[in-house]
N, C-alpha and C positions, 0 to 999 in steps of 0.2 A: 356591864351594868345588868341588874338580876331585871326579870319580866317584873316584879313589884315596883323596884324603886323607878322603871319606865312608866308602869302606870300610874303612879303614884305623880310623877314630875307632870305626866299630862292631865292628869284631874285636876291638882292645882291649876295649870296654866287654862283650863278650861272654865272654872272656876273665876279665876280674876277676869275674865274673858268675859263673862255670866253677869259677874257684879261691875262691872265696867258699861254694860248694855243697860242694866237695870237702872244704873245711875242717871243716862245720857235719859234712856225714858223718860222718868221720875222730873229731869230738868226739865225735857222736853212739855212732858204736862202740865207741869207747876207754870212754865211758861205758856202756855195756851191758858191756864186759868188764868191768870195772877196779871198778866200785861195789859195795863190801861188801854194801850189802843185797840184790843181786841172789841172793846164794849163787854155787854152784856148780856145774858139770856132772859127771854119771859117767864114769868111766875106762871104756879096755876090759874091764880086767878086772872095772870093776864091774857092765859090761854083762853078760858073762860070767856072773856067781853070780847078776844080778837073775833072767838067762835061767834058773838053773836053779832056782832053787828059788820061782820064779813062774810058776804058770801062764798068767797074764795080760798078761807082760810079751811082747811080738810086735812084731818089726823094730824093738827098741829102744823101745819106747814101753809105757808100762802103759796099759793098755784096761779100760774096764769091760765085764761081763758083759752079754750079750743083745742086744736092737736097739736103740742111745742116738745121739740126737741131742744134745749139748750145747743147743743151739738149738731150741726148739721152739715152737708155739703150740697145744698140747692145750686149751686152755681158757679160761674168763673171770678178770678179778681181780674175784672177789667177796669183800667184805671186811663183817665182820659190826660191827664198830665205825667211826664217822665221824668220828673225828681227825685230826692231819693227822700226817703222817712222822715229825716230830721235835717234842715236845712243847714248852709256849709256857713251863708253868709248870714248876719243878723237880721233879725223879724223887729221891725220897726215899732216901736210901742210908744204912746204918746203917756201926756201926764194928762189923768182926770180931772174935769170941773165938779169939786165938793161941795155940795149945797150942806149945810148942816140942818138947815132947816127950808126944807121946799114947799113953797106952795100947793096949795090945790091943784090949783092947773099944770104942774109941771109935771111932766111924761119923758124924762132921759134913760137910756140902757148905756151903760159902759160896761163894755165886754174886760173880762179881767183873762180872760185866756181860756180853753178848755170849755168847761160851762158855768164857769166862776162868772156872776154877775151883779151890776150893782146897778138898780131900777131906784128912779125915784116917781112916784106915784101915789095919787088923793093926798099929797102931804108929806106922803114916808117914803127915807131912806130901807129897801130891801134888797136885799144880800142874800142869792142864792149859789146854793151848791159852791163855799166857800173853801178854797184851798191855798194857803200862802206856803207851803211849804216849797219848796224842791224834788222832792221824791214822794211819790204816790206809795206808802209802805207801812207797815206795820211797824219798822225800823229803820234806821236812818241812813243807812250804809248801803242799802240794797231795792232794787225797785226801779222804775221808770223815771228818770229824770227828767225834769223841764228844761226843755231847751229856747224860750223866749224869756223876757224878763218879764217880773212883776213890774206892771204901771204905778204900785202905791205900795207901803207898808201897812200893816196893820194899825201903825200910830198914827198914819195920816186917817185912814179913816174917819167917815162921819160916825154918829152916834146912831144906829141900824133902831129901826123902829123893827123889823121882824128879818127872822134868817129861816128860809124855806130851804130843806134837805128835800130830795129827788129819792134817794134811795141811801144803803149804808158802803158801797162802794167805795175802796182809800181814794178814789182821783174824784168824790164826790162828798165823803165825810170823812173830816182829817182832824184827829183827834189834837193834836199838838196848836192848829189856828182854833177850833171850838176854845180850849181852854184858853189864848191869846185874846179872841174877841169878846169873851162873855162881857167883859166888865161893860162894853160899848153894847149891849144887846138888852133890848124889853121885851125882846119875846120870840120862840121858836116852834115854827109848825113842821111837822114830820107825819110822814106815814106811820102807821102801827107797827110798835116793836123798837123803835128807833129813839123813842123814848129812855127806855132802857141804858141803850147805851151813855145817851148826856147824862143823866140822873149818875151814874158809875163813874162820871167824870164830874162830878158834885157841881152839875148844872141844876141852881133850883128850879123843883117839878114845878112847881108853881107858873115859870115862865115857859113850860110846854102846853103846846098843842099836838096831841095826835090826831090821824084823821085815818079812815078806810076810803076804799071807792066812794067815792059818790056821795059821801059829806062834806056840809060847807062848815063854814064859820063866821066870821063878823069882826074885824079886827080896825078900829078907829076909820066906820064908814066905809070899808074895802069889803068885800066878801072873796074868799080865797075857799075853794071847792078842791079836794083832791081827787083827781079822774084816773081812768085805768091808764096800763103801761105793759106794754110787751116786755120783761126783762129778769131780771131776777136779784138775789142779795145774797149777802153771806160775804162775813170778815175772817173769819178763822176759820178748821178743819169741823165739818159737819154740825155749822149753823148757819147752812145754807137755808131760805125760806122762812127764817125764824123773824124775819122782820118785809117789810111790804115795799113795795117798790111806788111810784107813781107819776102822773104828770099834775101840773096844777092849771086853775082858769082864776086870773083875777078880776073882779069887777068892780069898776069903780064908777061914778056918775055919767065921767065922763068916756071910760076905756074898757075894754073889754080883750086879756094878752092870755095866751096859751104858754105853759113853758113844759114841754115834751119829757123833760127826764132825758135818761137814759129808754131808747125804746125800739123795736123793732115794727116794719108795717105791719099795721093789723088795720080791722074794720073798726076798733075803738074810734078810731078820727072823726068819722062819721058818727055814730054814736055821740060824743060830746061836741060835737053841732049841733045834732039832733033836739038833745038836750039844752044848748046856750046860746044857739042862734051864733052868727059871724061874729069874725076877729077880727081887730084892728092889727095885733100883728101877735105871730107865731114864732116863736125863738126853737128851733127843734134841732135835735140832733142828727148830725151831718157827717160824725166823725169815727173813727177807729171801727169801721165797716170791713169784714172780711167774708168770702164762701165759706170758712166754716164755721158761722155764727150770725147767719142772714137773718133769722130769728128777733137778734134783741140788738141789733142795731140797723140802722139806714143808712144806704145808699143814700149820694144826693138825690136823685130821679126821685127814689123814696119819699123823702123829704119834700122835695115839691109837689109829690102826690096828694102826702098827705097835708100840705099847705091849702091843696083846693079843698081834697076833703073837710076840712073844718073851713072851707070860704072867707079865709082870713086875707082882709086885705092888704098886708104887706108880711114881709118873711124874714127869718136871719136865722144861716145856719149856725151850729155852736158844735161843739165838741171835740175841738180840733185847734191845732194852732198853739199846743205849750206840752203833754206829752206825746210822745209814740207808744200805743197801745196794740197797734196794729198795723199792716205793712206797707199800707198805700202813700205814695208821695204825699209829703205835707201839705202839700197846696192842691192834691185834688179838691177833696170838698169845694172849697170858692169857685178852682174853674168849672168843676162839672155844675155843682149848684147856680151856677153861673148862666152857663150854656141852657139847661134843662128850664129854670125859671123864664130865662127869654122865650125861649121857644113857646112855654105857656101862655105868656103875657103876664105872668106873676111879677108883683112891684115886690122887690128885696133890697135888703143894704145890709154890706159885710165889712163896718170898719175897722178900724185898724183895734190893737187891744188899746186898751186904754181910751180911747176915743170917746168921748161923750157926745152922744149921738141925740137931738133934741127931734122926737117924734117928729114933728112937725113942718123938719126940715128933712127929714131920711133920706132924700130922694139928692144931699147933696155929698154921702157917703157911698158911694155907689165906684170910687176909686179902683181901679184892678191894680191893688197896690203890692201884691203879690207877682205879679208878674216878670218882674228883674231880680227877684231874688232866690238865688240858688240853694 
């Protein structure tokens, strides 16, 4: 074979090799554009209003407060139970009581798993950080699986007077339950930016609320404030920051409930004390805690710190209990939050999922119903 017809065989083969790379790119993009469950990005002008009425929002990006590494190794993973990740035997989940229409006075939390919840309060059914799928993912085949069961379907569901997003996280906003539930929804409050993405999933704007730090709202006699949050956002390849992370405070005549987010200790706790005076009860994140991302999740200890920091008189950890996101036995959270609450004298109750827990009587979920199950 002459040196040409050699070079010649390998510039072809280099070639197909070339447009073969170009093409897989090309998909690859068109698929980070074009896929619903990515969401969406901010306009200028929505850069524009984030800039002004956030103080956090800097060269287009939302920033948490202070000195934050995303990334970190402050510590050891010491874990006070010896479980493994995801449990062998089944996680006992009850069926919820649906009120379609609650009264005033009624104050129920039914844990849906993870930080999936369903509050009835001043009246209204609210539904946070909603996830009915199975796999926390962009896609359907690949991702964190849940390994408990859902206590309801989406068809049982009540008719959701509001659905408060935490941040745009898949084990927190799930594209595939939004478009399931809309039909049952009057109305959605979110952090800034997060908008975007419902409207892309042809949620009418009409039924959003966005909110920054430290804005309230007004929503049928409830006042729902969004407060800061150690943590951060981003669904797809470098649109991290592009949308706002947070915790929320509800206030109603008769209740006053913290619900944490996704978040890591910080002094915010105290600050919105500061600012709202005690809690009747604190629903905070408890779960998928590791050394290297002490940052933007808590510890239980954590958790119960910053239970006192906001002076809330009863507790319930959340974030844990349907995927593995990180390495600690499934049942630490309950036992450590457990142990650490006692030790404070903090009043808590950790029920089962699905359980509809009637404020009032908290104090008769208090089961360590984890404890025989492997």
């Amino acid at each position: 074979m002459s040196e040409f017809l050699a070079n010649h065989i390998l510039f072809r083969i280099l070639l197909r090799i070339l447009i073969i790379l170009l093409i897989i790119t090309v998909i690859v993009i068109l698929f980070l554009l074009l896929w619903p469950p990515f969401g969406s990005s901010p306009s200028k002008s929505d850069r524009l209003d984030y800039a002004r009425r956030a103080s956090n929002y800097q060269a287009n990006k939302f920033q948490n407060e202070g000195d934050f590494t995303l990334m970190s190794n402050n510590g050891t993973n010491e874990f006070i139970s010896h479980k493994k990740p995801i449990p062998t035997d089944k996680i006992p989940v009850e069926k919820p009581i649906i009120t379609e229409n609650p009264s005033k006075e009624d104050f129920t939390i039914t844990w849906l798993g993870h930080s999936s919840l369903l509050i009835t309060l001043n009246g209204l059914n609210i539904l946070v950080d909603p996830v009915f799928n199975d796999i926390t993912s962009p896609v359907s085949f690949i991702g964190p699986k849940r390994f408990s069961d859902l206590p309801l379907s989406i068809e049982e569901l009540p008719s959701i007077d509001l659905v408060l997003i935490t941040h745009d996280h898949y084990d927190h906003l799930d594209y595939q339950t939004i478009k399931n539930i809309d039909s049952k929804v009057s109305h959605y409050i979110v952090p800034l930016g997060i908008e975007n993405h419902l409207i892309s999933w042809h949620i009418n704007q009409d039924k959003i609320t966005n909110l920054a730090w430290w804005e309230e709202t007004n929503f049928s006699d409830l006042m729902i404030a969004l407060t800061p949050a150690r943590h951060y956002s981003g669904r797809s390849l470098g649109d991290q920051g592009n949308t706002l992370w947070g915790s929320y405070v509800l206030k109603s005549a008769n209740y006053q409930v913290y619900l944490s987010g996704d978040s890591g200790y910080y002094n915010h706790f105290n600050e919105i004390y500061q600012k709202y005076g005690e809690f009747d009860l604190a629903l905070l994140d408890s779960g998928q805690y590791d050394a290297n991302w002490t940052n933007v999740h808590m510890k239980p200890q954590e958790s119960v710190q910053a239970a006192i920091d906001l002076h809330t008189k009863v507790a319930m950890p959340i974030h844990w209990g349907a995927f593995r996101l990180a390495n600690h036995p499934w049942d630490d959270t309950a036992v450590a939050f457990t142990q650490y609450a006692k030790s404070q004298n903090l009043s808590y109750f950790i029920p089962k999922i699905g359980q509809t827990v009637n404020f009032s009587e908290y104090n008769k979920y208090q089961e360590e119903w984890w404890q025989n199950i492997n």
